[in-house]
N, C-alpha and C positions, 0 to 999 in steps of 0.2 A: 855117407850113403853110396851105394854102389850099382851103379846100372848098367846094364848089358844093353847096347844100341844099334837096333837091325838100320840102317843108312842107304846102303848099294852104291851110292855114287861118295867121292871122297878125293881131295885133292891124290895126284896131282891131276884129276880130272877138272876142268873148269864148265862147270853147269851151275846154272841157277842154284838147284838143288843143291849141289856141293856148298856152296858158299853161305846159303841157309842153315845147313848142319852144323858147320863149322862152327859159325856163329854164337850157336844155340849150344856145342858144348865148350866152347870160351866161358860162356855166362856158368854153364853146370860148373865147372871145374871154378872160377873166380868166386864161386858159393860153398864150395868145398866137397861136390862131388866127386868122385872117381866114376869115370866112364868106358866101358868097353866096347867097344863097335863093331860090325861083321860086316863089310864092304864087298864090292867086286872089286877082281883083279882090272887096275887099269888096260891091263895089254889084251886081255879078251872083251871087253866093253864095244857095243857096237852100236852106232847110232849112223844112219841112213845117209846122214850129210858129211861125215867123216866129224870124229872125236877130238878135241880139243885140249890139248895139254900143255899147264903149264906147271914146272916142276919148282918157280918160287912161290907159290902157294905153299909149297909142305914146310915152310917156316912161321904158316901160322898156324899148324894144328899144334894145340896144346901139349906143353912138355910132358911125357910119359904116358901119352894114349896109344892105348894096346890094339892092335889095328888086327884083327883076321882078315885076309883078301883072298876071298874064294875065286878061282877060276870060273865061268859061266861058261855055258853049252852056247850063248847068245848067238857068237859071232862063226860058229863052227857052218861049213858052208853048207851042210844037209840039211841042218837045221834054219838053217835061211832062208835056202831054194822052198822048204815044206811050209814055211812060215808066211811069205810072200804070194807064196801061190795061193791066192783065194779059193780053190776047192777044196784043197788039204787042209786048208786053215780054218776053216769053216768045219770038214771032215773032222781033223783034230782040234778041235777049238780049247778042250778039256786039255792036253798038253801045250795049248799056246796063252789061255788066257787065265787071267789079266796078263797085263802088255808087261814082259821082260821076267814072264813067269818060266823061264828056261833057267834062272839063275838060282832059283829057288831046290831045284834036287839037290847038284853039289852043295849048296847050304847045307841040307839038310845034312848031308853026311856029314860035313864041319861040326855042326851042332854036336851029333849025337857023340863025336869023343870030347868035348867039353864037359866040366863040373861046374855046375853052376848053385853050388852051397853057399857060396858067397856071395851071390847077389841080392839084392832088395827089390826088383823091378826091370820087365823087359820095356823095352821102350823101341815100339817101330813106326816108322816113319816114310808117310809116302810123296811125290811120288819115288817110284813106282809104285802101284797098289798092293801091288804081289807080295811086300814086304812084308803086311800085315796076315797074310798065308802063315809067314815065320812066324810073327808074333803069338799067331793062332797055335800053332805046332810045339811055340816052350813055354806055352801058357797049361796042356793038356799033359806037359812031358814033367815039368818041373813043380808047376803050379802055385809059381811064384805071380804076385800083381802080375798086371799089363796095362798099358797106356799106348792107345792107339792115338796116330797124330796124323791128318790128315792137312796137308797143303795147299789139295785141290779136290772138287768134289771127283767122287767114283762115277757110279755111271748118271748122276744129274751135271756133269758137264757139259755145255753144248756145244764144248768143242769136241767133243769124245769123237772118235769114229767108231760106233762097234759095227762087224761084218753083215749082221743078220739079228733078226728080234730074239734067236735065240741061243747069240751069244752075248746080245743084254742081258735075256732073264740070268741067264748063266751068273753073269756078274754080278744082277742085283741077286743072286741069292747066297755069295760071298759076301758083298757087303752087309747083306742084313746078320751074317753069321759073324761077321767081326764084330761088328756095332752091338748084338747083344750079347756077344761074347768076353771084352774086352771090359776089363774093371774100372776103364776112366776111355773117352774122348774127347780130343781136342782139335780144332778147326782152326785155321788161322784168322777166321774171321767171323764173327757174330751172323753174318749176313749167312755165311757158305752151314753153318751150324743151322739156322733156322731154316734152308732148303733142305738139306742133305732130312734132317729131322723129322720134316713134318709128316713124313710117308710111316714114322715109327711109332709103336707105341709110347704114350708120355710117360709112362716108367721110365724106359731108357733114355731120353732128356736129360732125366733128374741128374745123369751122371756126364753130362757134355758139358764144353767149356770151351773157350775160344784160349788162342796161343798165337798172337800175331808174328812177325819175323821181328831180328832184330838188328843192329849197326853194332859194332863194336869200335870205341870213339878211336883207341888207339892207332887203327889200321890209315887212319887218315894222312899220317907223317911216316910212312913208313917206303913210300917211294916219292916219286920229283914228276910232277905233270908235265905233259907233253908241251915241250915249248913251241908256243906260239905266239904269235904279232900280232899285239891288239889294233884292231881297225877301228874301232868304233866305240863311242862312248860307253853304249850296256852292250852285254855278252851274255848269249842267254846259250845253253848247254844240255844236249841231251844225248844219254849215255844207254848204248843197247842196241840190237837189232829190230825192224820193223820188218813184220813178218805176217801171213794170214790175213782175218781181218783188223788187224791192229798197221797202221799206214799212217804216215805223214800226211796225209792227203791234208784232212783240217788243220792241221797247225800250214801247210804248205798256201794255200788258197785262201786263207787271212793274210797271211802276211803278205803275198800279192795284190790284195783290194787295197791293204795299208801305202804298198809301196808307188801302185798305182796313180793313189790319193797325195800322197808327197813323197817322194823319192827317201831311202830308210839307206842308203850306203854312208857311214861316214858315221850314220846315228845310232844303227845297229847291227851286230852280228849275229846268227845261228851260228853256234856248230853242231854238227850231229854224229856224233861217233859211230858208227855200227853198219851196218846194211840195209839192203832196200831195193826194189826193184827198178829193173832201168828206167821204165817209164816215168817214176817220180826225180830221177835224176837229170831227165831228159827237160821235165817241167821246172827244176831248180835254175839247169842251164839256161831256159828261154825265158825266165821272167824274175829270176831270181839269183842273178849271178853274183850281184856285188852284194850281196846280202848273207847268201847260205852258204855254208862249206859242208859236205860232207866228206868226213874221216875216216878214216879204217878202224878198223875196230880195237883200242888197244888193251892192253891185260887188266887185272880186275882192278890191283892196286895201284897202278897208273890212274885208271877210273876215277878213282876214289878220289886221289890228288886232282884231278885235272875239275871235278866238282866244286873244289875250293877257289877255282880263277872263276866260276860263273856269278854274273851279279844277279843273276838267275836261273833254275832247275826247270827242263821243261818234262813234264809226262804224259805221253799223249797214249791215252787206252781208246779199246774198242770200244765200237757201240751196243747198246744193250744186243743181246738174242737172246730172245728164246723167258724171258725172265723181267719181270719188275724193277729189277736192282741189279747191281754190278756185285758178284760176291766175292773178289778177285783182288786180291791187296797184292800188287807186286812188289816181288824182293828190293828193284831198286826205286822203291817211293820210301822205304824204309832205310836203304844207303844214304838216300837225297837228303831225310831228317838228321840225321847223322852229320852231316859235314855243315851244317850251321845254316846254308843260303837259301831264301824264300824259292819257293816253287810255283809255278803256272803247272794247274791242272789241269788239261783238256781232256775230259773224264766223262761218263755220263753223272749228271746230276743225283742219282739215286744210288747209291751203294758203299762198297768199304773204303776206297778210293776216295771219294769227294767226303767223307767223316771224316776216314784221317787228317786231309786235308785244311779241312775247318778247323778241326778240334785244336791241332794246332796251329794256329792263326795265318797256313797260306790260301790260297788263290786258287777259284775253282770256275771254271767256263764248264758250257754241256758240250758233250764232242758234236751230237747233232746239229748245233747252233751255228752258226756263221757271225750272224751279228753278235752274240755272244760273245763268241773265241776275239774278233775285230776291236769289239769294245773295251776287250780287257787286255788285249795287246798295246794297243793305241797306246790307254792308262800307262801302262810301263814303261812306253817311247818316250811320253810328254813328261812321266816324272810325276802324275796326278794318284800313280798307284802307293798304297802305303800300308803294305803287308804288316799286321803286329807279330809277329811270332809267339809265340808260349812254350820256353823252354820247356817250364816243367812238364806237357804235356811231351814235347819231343823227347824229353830223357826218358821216359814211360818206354820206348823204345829200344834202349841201351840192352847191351846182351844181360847183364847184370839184374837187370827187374825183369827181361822177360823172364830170367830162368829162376826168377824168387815164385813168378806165377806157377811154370810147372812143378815146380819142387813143394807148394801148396798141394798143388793135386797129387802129386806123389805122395805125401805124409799123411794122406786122404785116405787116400786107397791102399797103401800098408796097413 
């Protein structure tokens, strides 16, 4: 089978996203796909907080994957200043949106000197959204299948920012044209499927399907964790930045009532790799010293190693908005399954998060709770906790059976 794969982001860029992809054609390519990709060029890639690169990544993308790397108009500075500026943005909203739709023209000329006789299937992939623009474009040009793959929802995100009501509708009426356009969609999460859906006609249901992320077991031995001196009997470990509304605060303020109630240096350690704002660093220092360390943030496959020294996984998600349920599976609650070690979930109660969580036999607190998040810390200080795991449900995960799932719907839809 042969698949043409719209991506945008791709080592040696280090984004969430990047590492999602990767993954996902590990499992295509160990199932016997061949995959082709069309990416952005790393050196024009622009991201607001400055871009992240790391160039031992490109030894995991699989041997013989044929990379197009289009240059993007993104980072060019006219196009930034017009982008930025809320009048123009607004004014041109049609050349700005969806978000990193500048990368899409030069695409498109990519595209159009390609032969695409030989493929079975476009396959695009967001974020960004805009990719599925592409998908749109060599679905009408070629008229070969298409499999749209959504990460995160389009515009029922409530993290979304859009400018004005009428460059939502704008949006939603892209997304309604991908979604009845596209000959299969996939959602990484059952939960983001049943929102994104319910606005649609249930014809177009019939052809949706969920695609969570996946771990690939290999990558675990493949660098040496950051060496550190164990202080403390359990060592619990959490890998990533805290950012928006996503905050240490609850896992922070539990373990201060615990520490309060009998002093926790000696019996346990946090580490927290990543970032965070001072404020929560300022509260680590005044209540929390011999207890929490925060780390700088290290590369992905360090990460991954340095998961394997915790006698525990911590994931601390935001609180619901805006929504019933959490539809929001992060990439690394699906690394965390991957390296073997039980997880504390400080999650909301209802959504993708707290399933996965159960299904395979770890540990779930509500992020809103106190006494909750307290009670189930305690448990794992005292040694009262006793996580069962279910592998088989955690290999369910493996890049390998994610990509048995898509290659179902792929054989579907040819």
């Amino acid at each position: 089978m042969n698949i043409f794969a719209i991506l945008y982001v791709y080592p040696p860029l280090q984004t969430p996203a990047t590492m999602c992809y990767v993954k996902l054609l590990e499992g295509l390519q160990k199932n016997g796909c061949q995959v082709t990709v069309l990416t952005v060029n790393p050196d024009s890639f622009y991201f607001p907080g400055g871009k992240t690169v790391d160039p031992d990544l490109l030894r995991l993308l699989p041997k013989g994957m044929v990379n197009h790397a289009v240059w993007s108009w993104e980072g060019n500075p006219v196009v930034r200043h017009l982008q930025e500026n809320d009048l123009s943005h607004r004014l041109l909203h049609r050349f700005f949106e969806p978000r990193k739709v500048e990368w899409t023209y030069p695409a498109k000329r990519l595209l159009d000197q390609l032969d695409f006789s030989g493929f079975d299937l476009i396959l695009s992939c967001s974020q960004p959204h805009c990719n599925h623009l592409l998908g749109s474009y060599l679905k009408r040009r070629t008229g070969k299948p298409w499999l749209a793959y959504f990460s995160d929802p389009w515009t029922d995100n409530v993290y979304a920012n859009f400018r004005s009501e009428k460059i939502l509708d704008y949006n939603r009426r892209l997304e309604g044209e991908v979604i009845r356009d596209a000959d299969s969609v996939m959602f990484t999460t059952e939960e983001m499927k049943n929102l994104v859906m319910k606005k649609y006609p249930a014809e177009w249901a019939a052809k949706c399907g969920s695609l969570p992320h996946s771990f690939v077991p290999e990558w675990y031995e493949l660098e040496q964790a950051p060496q550190e001196v164990k202080k403390a009997e359990l060592t619990l470990i959490h890998t990533g930045h805290f950012y928006g509304p996503r905050t240490p605060q609850p896992l922070l303020h539990a373990l201060a009532r615990l520490n309060s109630k009998a002093p926790l240096a000696g019996r346990l350690e946090v580490r927290l790799y990543g970032t965070m704002e001072q404020q929560y660093r300022d509260y680590i220092d005044a209540n929390l010293a011999e207890v929490v360390t925060v780390r700088a943030p290290v590369p992905y496959l360090q990460s991954l190693a340095a998961m394997r020294q915790a006698d525990y996984l911590l994931l601390v998600d935001a609180p619901l908005a805006g929504t019933n349920e959490s539809v929001f599976l992060p990439s690394k609650l699906v690394d965390y399954l991957g390296s073997g070690r039980p997880i504390i979930g400080i999650t909301p109660r209802h959504g993708a998060s707290a399933r996965v969580l159960t299904e395979t036999g770890n540990m779930v607190c509500d992020v809103l709770d106190q006494e909750d998040i307290c009670r189930l810390l305690e448990s794992v200080v005292t040694g009262a906790a006793c996580p069962q795991l279910v592998p088989q449900a955690m290999e369910g995960y493996s890049c390998t059976e994610v990509a048995r799932t898509i290659q179902a719907v792929i054989e579907r839809v040819r």
